[in-house]
C-alpha positions in Angstrom: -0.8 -36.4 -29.0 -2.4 -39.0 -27.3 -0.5 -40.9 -24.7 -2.3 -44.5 -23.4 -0.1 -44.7 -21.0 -0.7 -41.5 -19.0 -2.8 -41.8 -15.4 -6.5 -41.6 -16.6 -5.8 -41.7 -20.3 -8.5 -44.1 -20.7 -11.2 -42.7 -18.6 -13.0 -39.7 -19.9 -11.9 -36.6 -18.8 -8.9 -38.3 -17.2 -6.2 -36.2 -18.5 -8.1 -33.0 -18.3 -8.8 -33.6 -14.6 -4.9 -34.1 -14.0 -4.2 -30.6 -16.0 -6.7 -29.4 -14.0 -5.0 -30.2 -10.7 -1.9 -28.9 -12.4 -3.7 -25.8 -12.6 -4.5 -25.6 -9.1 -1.6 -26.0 -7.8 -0.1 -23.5 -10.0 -2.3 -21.1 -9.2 -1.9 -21.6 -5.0 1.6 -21.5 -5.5 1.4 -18.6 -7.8 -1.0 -17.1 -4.8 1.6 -17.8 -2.0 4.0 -16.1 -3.9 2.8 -13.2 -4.5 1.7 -13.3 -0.7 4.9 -13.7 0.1 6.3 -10.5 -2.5 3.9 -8.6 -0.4 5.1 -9.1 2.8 8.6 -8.5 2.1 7.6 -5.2 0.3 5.6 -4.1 3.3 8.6 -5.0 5.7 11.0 -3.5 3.2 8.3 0.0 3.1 8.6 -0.6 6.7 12.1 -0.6 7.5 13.2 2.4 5.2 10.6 4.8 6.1 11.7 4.2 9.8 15.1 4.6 8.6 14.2 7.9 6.4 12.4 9.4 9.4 15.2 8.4 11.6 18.1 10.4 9.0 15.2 13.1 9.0 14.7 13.9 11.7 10.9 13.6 10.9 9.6 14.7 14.5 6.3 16.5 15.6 4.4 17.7 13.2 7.3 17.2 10.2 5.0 15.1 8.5 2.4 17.7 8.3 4.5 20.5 7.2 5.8 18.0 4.9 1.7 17.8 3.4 0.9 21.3 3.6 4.2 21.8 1.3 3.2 19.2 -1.4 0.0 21.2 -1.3 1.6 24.0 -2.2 2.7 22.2 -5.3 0.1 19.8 -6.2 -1.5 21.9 -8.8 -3.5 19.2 -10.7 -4.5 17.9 -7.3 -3.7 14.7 -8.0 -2.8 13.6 -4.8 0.2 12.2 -6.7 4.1 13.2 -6.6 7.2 12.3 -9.0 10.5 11.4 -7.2 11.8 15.1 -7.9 8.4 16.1 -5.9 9.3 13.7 -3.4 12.7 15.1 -2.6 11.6 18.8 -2.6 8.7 17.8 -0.4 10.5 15.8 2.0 13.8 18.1 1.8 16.1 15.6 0.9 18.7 15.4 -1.9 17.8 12.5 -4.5 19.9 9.7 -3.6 19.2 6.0 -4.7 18.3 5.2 -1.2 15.2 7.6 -1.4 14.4 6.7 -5.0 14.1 2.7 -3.4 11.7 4.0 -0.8 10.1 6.2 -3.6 9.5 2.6 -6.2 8.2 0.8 -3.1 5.2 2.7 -3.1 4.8 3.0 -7.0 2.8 0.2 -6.8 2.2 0.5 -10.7 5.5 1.7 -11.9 4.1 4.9 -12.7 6.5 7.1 -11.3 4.3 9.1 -9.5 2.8 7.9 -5.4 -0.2 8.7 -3.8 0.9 11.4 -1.1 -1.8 10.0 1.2 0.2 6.7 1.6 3.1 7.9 1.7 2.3 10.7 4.5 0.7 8.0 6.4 3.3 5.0 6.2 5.6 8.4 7.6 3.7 9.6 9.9 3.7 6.2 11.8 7.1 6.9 12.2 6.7 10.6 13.5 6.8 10.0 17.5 3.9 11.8 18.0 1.1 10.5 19.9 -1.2 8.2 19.2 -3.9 11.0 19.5 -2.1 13.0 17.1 -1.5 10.2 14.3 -5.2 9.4 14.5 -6.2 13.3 14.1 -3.5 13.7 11.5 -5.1 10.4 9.2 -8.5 11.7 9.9 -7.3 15.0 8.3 -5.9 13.2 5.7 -8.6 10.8 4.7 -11.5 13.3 5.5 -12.1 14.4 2.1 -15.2 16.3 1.6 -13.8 17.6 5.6 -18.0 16.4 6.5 -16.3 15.0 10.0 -17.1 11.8 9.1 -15.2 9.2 7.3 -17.4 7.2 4.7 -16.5 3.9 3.5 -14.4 5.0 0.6 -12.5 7.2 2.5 -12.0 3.8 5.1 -10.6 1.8 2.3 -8.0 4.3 1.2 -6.9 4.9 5.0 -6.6 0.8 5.1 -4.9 0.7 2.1 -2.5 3.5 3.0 -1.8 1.5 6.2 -1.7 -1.6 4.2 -3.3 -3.3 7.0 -4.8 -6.1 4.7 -3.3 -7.2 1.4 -5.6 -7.1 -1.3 -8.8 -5.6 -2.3 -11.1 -8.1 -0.5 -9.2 -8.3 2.7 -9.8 -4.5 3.0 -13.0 -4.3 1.9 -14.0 -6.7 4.3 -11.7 -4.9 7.2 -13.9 -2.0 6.1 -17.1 -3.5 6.3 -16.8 -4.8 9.8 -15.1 -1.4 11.2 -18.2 0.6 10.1 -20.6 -2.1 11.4 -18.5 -1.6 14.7 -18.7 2.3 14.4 -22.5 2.3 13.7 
């Protein structure tokens, strides 16, 4: 219906340019919203994996034994792990505290995690070294084990780490670490 009275009713394109700011706005708000989800995940993914590895006990090289077991059991090599995986990997019992920290990095409701994220976001948590986290993410990430890390292999390790929080933040993280590295 057409309303005469509505602000730039009579001017062409008048009430399509007001939608059209409706829109915008919408869609920043929707934007800082979901920003906002983000950041509450990370600091959620945050406090219970420091948590977990406190109740853990995850120490030393925990975290790696805890990789060379899911190894032992990723037969597909998926890179991936169910909750059940989880538990046996990590040695815990299944309680609903775990299965939380297990949904906060099934990012698509799968119910399966990549192992790489998860081992990292731990191993941050592992007391080691800073030498030894480095050489334990470059084990990691390292792929076709070339000694290098390529740009793919960048991204993942920068998602894992969620150090930006979407695709084109990391990319760009990405782009300007290798230009740094070259």
């Amino acid at each position: 219906d057409f309303n005469p009275s509505a602000p730039g009713a009579n001017k062409p394109g008048g009430n399509d340019q007001a939608v059209a700011g409706d829109d915008d706005e919408d869609a920043k708000q929707a934007r800082v919203e979901e920003r906002r989800v983000q950041m509450q995940n990370k600091q959620a993914k945050k406090d219970l994996l420091g948590k977990f590895a406190s109740e853990n006990h995850i120490k030393g090289n925990a975290v790696q034994r805890a990789m060379e077991r899911f190894n032992e059991i990723d037969k597909d090599h998926s890179g991936e792990m169910d909750f059940n995986e989880f538990c046996d990997v990590m040695e815990v019992e299944p309680t609903g505290e775990y299965e939380k920290l297990f949904r906060l990095f099934d990012h698509d409701a799968s119910g399966k995690i990549d192992v790489k994220e998860f081992m990292m976001g731990l191993n941050n948590f592992s007391g080691t070294d800073k030498a030894s986290k480095i050489d334990f993410a470059f084990s990691l990430f390292d792929d076709d084990n070339n000694g290098f890390i390529t740009m793919d292999e960048l991204i993942h390790i920068l998602k894992a780490n969620h150090m930006a929080s979407d695709d084109k933040q990391v990319l760009k993280k990405a782009n300007t670490i290798m230009r740094q590295a070259d």
